[in-house]
C-alpha positions as CSV (number, residue, x, y, z in Angstrom):
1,X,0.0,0.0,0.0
2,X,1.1,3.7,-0.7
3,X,2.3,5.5,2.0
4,X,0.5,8.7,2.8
5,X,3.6,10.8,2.1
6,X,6.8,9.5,-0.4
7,X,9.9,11.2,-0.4
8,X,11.8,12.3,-3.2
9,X,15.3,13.3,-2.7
10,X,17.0,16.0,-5.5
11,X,21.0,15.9,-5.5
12,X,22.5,18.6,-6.8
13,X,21.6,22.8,-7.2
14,X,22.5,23.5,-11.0
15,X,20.4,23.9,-13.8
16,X,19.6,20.2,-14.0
17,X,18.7,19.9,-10.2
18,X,16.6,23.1,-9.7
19,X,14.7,21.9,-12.5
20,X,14.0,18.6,-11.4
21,X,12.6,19.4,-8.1
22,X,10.5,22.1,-9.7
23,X,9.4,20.0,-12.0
24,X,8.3,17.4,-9.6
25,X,7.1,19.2,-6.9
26,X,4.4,21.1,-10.0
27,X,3.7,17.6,-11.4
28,X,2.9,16.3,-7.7
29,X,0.9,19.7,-7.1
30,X,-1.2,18.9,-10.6
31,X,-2.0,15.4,-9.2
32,X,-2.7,16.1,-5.9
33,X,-0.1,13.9,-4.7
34,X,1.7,14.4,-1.1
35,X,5.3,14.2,-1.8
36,X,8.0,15.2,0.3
37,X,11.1,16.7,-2.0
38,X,14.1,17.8,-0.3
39,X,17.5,19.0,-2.5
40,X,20.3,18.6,-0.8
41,X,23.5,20.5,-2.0
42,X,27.1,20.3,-0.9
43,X,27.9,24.1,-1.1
44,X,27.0,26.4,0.8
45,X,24.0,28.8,-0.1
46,X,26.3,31.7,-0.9
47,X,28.1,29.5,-3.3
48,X,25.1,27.0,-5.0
49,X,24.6,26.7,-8.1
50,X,27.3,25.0,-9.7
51,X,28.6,25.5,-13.0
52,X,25.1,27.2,-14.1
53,X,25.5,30.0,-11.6
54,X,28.6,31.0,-14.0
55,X,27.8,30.3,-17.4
56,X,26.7,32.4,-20.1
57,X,24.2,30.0,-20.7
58,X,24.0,29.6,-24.7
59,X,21.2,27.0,-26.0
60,X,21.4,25.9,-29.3
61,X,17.7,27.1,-30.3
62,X,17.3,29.7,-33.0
63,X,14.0,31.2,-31.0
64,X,12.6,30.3,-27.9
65,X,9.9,28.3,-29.9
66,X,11.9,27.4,-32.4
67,X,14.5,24.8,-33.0
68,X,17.2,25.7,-35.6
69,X,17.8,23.4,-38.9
70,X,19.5,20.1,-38.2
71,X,19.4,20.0,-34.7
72,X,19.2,16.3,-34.0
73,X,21.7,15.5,-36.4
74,X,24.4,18.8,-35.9
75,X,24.8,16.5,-32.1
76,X,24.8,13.3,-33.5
77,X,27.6,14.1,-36.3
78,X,29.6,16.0,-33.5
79,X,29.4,12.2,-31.6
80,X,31.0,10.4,-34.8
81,X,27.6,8.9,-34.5
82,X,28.3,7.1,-31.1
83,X,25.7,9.0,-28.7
84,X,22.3,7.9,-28.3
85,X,19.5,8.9,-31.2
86,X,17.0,7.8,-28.7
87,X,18.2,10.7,-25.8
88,X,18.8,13.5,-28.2
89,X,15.6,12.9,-29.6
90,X,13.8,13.3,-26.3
91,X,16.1,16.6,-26.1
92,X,14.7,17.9,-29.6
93,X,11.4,17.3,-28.6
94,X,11.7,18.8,-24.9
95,X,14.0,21.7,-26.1
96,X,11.1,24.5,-26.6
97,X,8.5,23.4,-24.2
98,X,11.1,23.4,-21.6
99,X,12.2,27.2,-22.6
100,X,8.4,28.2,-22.2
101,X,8.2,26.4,-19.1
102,X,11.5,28.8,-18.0
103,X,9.4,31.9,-19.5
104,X,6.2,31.3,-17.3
105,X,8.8,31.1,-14.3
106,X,10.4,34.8,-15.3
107,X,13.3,34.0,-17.3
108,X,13.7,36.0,-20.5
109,X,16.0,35.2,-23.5
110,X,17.6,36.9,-26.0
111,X,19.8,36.5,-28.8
112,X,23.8,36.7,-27.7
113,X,26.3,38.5,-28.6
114,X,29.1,36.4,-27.4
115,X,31.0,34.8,-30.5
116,X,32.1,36.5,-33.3
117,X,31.9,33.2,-35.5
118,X,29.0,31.7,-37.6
119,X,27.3,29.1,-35.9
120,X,24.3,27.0,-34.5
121,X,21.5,29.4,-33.3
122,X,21.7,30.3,-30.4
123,X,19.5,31.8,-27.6
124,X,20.7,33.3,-24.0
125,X,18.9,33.9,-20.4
126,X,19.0,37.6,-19.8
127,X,21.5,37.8,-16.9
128,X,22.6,34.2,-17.8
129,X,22.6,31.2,-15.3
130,X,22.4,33.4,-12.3
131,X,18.8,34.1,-13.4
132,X,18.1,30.1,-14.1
133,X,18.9,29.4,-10.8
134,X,17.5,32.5,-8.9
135,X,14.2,31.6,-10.8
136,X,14.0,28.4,-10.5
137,X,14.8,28.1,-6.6
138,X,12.6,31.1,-6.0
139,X,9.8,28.8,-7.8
140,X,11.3,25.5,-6.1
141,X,10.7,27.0,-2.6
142,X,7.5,28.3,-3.0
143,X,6.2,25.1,-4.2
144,X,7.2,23.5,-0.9
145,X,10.7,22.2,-1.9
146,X,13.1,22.2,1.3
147,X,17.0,23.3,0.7
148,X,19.6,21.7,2.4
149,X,22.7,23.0,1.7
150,X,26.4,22.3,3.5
151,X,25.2,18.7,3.1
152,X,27.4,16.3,0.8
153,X,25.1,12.8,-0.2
154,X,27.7,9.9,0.4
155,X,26.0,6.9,-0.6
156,X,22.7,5.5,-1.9
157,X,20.5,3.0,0.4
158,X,18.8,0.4,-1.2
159,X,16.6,-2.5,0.6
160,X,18.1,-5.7,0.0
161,X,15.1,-7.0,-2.7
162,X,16.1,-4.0,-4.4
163,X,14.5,-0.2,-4.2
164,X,16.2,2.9,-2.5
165,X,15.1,3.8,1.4
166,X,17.4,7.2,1.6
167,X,20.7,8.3,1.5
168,X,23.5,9.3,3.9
169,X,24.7,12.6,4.3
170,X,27.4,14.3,6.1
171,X,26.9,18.1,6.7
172,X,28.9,20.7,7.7
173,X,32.7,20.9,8.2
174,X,32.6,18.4,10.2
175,X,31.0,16.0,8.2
176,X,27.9,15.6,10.3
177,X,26.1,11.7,9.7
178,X,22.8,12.0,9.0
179,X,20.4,9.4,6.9
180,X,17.4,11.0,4.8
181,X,15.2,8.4,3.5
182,X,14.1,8.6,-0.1
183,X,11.7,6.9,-1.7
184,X,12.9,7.8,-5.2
185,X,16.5,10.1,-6.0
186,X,17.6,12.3,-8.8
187,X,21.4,12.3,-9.1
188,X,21.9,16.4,-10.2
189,X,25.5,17.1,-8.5
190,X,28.0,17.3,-12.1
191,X,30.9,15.9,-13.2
192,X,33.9,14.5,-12.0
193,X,36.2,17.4,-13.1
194,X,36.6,18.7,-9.3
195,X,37.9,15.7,-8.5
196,X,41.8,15.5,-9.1
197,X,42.0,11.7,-8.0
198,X,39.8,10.8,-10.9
199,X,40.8,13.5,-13.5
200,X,44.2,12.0,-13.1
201,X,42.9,8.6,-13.3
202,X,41.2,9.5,-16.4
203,X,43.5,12.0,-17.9
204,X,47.0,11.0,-17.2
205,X,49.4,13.0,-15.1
206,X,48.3,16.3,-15.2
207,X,45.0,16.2,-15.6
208,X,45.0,16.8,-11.7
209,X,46.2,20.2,-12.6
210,X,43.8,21.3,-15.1
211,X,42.4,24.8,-13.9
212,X,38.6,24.9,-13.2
213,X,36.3,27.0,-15.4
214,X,34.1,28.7,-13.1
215,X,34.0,29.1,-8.9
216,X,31.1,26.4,-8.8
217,X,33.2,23.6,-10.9
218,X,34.9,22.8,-7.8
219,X,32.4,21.2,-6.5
220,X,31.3,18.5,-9.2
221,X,33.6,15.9,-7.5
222,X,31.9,12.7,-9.3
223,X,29.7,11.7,-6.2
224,X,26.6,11.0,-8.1
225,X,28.5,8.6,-10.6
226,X,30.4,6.7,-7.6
227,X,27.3,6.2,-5.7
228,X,24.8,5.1,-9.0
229,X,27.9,2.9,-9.6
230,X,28.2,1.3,-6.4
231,X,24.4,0.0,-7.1
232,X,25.3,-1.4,-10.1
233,X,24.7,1.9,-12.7
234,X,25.9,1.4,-16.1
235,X,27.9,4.3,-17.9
236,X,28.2,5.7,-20.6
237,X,30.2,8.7,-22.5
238,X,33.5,9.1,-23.9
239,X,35.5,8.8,-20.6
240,X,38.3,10.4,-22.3
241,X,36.4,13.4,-22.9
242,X,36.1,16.8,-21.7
243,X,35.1,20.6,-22.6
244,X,37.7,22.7,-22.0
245,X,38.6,26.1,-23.0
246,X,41.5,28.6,-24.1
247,X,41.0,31.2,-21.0
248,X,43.5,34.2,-19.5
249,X,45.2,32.6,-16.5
250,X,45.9,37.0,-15.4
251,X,41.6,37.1,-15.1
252,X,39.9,36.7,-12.0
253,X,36.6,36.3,-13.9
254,X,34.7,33.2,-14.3
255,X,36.0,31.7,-17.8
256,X,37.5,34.5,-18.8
257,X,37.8,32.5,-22.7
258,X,40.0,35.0,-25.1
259,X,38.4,33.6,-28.5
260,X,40.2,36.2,-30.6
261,X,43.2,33.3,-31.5
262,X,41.9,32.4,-34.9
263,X,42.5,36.1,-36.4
264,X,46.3,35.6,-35.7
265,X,49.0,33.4,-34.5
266,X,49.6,31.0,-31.6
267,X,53.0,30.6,-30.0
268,X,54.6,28.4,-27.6
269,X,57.0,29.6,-24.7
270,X,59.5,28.7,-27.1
271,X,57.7,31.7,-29.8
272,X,57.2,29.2,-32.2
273,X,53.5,28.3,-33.9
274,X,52.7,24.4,-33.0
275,X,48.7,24.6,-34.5
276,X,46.7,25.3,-37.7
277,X,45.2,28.2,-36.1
278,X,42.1,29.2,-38.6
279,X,41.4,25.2,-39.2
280,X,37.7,25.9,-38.0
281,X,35.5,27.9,-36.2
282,X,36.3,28.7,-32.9
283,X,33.8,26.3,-31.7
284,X,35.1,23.3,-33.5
285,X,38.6,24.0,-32.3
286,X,38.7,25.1,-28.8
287,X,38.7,22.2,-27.3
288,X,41.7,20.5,-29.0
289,X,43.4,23.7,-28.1
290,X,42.8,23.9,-25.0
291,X,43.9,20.4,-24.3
292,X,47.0,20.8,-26.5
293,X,47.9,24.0,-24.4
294,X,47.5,22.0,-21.0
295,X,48.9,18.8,-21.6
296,X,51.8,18.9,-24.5
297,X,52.8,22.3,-24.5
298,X,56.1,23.4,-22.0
299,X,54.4,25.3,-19.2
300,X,50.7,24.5,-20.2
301,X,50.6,28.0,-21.1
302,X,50.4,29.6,-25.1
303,X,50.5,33.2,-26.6
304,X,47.6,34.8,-28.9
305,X,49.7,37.1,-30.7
306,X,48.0,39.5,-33.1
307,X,47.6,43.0,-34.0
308,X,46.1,46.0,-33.7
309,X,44.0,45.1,-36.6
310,X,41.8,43.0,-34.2
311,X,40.6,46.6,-33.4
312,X,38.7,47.0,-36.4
313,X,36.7,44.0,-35.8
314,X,33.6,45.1,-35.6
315,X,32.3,43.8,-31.6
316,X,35.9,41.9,-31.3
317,X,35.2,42.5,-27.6
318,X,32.5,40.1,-27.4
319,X,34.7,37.2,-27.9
320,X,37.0,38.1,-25.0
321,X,35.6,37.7,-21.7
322,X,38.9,38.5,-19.9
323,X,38.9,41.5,-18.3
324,X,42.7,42.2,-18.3
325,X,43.6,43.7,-21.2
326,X,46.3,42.0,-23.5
327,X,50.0,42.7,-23.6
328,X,50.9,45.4,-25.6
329,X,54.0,47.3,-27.2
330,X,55.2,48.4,-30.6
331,X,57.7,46.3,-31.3
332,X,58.1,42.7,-31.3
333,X,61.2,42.8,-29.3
334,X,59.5,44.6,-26.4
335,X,56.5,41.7,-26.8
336,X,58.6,39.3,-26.3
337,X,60.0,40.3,-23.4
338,X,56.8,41.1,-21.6
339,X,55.0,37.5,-21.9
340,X,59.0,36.1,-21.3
341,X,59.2,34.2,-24.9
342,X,62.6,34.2,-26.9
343,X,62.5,37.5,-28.7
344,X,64.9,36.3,-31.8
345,X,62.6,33.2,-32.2
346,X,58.9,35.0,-31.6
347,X,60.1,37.7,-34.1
348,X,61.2,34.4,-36.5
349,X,58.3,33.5,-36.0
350,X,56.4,36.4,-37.1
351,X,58.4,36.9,-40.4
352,X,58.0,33.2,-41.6
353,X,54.3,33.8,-41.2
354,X,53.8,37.1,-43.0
355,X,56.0,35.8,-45.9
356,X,53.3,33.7,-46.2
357,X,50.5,35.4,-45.5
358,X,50.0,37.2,-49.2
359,X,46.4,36.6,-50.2
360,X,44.3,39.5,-50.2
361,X,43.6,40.5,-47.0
362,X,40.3,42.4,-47.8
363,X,38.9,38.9,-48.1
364,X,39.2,38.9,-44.6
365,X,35.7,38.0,-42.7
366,X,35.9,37.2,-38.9
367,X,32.2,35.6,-38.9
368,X,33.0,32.7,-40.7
369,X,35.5,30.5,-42.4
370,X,36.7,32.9,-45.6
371,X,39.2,30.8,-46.8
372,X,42.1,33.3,-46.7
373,X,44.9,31.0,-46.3
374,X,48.5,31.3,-45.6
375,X,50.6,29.5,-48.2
376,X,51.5,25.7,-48.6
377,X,54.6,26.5,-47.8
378,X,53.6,27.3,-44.3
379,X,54.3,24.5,-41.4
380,X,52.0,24.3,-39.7
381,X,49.8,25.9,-42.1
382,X,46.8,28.4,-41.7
383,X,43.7,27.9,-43.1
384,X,41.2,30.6,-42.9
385,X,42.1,34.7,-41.4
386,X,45.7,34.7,-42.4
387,X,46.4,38.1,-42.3
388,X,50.1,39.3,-42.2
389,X,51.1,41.1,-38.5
390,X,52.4,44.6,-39.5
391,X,50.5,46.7,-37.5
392,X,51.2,48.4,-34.5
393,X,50.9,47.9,-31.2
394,X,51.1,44.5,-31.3
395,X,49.0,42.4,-28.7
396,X,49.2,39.3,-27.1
397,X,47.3,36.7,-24.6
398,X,48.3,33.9,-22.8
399,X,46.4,31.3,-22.5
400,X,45.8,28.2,-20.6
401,X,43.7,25.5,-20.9
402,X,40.5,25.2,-18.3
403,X,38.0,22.4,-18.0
404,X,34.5,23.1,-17.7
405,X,32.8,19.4,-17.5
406,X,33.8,15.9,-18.0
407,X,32.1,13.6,-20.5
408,X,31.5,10.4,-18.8
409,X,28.8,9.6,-16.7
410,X,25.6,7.6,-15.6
411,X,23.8,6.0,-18.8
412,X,20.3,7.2,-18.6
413,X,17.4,7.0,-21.2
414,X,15.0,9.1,-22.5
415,X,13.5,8.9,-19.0
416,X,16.1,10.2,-17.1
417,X,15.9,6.4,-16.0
418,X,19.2,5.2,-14.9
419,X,20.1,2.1,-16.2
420,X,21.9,-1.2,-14.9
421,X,23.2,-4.5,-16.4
422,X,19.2,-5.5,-16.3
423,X,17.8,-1.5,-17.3
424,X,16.1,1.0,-15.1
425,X,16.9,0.9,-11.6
426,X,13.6,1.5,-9.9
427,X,13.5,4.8,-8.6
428,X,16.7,6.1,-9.4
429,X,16.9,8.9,-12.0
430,X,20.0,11.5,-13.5
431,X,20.2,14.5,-15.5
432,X,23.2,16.9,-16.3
433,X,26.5,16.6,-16.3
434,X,26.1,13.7,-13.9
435,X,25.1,11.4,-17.2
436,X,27.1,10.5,-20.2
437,X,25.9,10.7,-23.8
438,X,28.7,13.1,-25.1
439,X,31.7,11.9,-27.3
440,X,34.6,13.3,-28.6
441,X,33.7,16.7,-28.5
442,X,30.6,18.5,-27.3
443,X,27.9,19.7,-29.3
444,X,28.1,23.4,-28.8
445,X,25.3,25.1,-26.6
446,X,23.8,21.8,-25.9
447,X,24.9,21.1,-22.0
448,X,22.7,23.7,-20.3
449,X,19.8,22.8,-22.5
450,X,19.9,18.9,-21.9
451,X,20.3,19.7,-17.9
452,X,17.2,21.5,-18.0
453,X,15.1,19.4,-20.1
454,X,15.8,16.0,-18.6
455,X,16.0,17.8,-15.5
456,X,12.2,18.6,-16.3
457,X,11.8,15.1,-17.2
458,X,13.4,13.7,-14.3
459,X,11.1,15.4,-11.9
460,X,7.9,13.9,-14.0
461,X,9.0,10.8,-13.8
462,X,10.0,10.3,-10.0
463,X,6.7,11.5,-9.5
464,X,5.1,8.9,-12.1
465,X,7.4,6.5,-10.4
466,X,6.2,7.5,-6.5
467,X,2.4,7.3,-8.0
468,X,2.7,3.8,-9.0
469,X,4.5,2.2,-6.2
């Protein structure tokens, strides 16, 4: 017999978490259901709200009603055809309904200015994931969800015929022992990237090191995936794969990216070009980069070196979110010996490449690929926005490499359903960064999007779940 009141426990305080105990807490209101929903979050309140709180929170929509062309397919090419048609078809189909559901709870969108580049459509929260998660945990609360926060889950309880009774937590600094029981669970709580033991396991050496992209990233330690595992949870994902971008290690921002690399050279500490650096759109080759930068290059660190032509890039500024400005002098000499690279080699450099950069530089187009190439000659060469560097004062960034999420993670279903050896495991749902599903690189302006919407579906179904039982 059903008990008078089920619990349902919510891990995690992101995009994907927030949305879930919204979402279930509606769905319980609209079928009169008692249901206890508690979401518990390992931060402190100052400090929730993962890496949503920081993220500029592009979706990959060209209108809030309105997906753009190829949608479905753009993610499933960017997976070499190895993620799951089934998921990202429940993502198409959730995608708008789950940006009107945002709308009705306050949260306006516009277009964004952030990259220079041609690209998926894409749509933007005004005031970006601060206002996802201010929204959706004003919402959260008033529908009777209860916050816990400097409370870390440790483990999943399960009866021994199978079926979760709670969780344990620890809270506070002292890691207080608590148990909560839980009828049902949503695993919300991220990656693994905040956790050096497994980054390094994963990674290599080094990995351990990798800077973190925003304040909140810290904090995705890999809990949900340990515990899910420990009860026999399947993964899934490319476990060799993460996002990472180029940032400014001088910025105290949250990823402070400098995407202005493409429209001129990249340099090692040694002043020497190692990359193609027009070979795509910025989008398509960050994360390479990134990685490149962190793991094979001496230092992990790299030079942008450009310039002052960037200036007359119309809205250059948007694709630098650093607020330091670059290095500048008006020689190459003095360049070199502010960002500490071998002035004879950097200034090499420089002359090899504008030797070959002779095509005709009003073909230049910064918004997409214009085919202005160095020539063959060069090594390595440069495909698109070779322009020679003449111009004075000439600029540079350094960059390092900084993860934002890991790829691997729970294997879930169009339900949100986490899945074992034998499928579902009653009761036990994930949404996020907490599941797999991306490979090789990720589809751009996809992550916030698929947290929310099978966040929203995760909710619905621990509540379907808790109906039936």
């Amino acid at each position: 017999m059903m008990r008078n009141l089920q619990k349902l426990v919510v891990v995690g305080h992101g995009a994907a978490g927030l949305a879930a105990a919204l979402s279930a807490a509606e769905q319980a209101r609209s079928r009169s259901l008692r249901i206890d929903i508690t979401l518990i979050e390992k931060s402190r309140e100052v400090e929730a709200g993962g890496n949503t709180r920081w993220s500029p929170s592009n979706m990959r929509l060209a209108a809030p009603d309105r997906l753009g062309p190829g949608f479905e397919d753009d993610i499933l090419e960017a997976s070499c055809g190895t993620a799951d048609r089934n998921y990202f078809r429940a993502l198409a189909d959730n995608a708008t309904a789950t940006i009107g559901w945002l709308q009705t709870h306050g949260v306006e969108f516009v277009t964004p200015i952030y990259y220079l580049s041609a690209g998926p459509a894409r749509i933007q929260p005004v005031g970006g994931g601060r206002v996802i998660v201010e929204k959706l945990l004003e919402a959260a609360k008033k529908a009777g969800v209860r916050v816990l926060y400097d409370s870390r889950v440790s483990r999943l309880l399960k009866k021994q015929a199978g079926g979760l009774v709670g969780v344990d937590i620890q809270s506070g600094d002292e890691g207080v022992a608590t148990t909560a029981d839980a009828d049902a669970v949503i695993l919300a709580c991220g990656g693994f990237q905040g956790n050096p033991a497994m980054m390094r396991a994963q990674f290599g050496p080094g990995a351990e090191t990798l800077r973190l992209i925003s304040p909140g990233t810290r904090f995705d330690t890999g809990d949900g995936i340990r515990m899910a595992t420990e009860q026999g949870a399947r993964v899934s994902g490319d476990w060799n794969g993460m996002h990472v971008e180029p940032i400014d290690p001088r910025s105290h921002h949250s990823a402070p990216v400098v995407l202005v690399y493409p429209y001129g050279i990249v340099v090692d500490q040694d002043g020497r070009r190692f990359l193609d650096e027009g070979s795509g759109l910025v989008h398509e080759t960050w994360e390479a980069f990134a990685r490149d930068i962190h793991f094979t290059r001496p230092g992990s660190i790299a030079y942008a070196v450009l310039d002052s032509s960037l200036f007359d890039i119309p809205g250059f500024e948007r694709a630098i979110r650093s607020e330091v400005p670059p290095y500048q002098a008006e020689s190459l000499q003095d360049l070199a010996v502010q960002i500490g690279v071998p002035a004879r080699n950097l200034i090499e450099t420089v002359d090899t490449f504008n030797a070959a950069a002779t095509s005709d530089a009003a073909k230049f187009d910064a918004t997409r690929c214009d085919g202005l190439a160095a020539a063959g000659t060069l090594k390595p060469p440069k495909s698109n926005w070779a322009r020679a560097i003449t111009r004075s004062p000439y600029l540079a960034y350094p960059l390092v490499g900084a993860v934002a999420y890991t790829f691997g993670g729970l294997a879930t279903n169009e339900k949100a359903e986490v899945l074992g050896e034998r499928g579902p495991i009653p009761g036990l749902y994930a949404a996020g960064e907490t599941t797999g599903h991306f490979y090789g690189t990720a589809p751009n302006a996809v992550a916030l999007l698929r947290a929310l919407v099978f966040g929203r579906i995760a909710g619905r179904e621990a509540v379907a779940f808790l109906r039936g039982r």
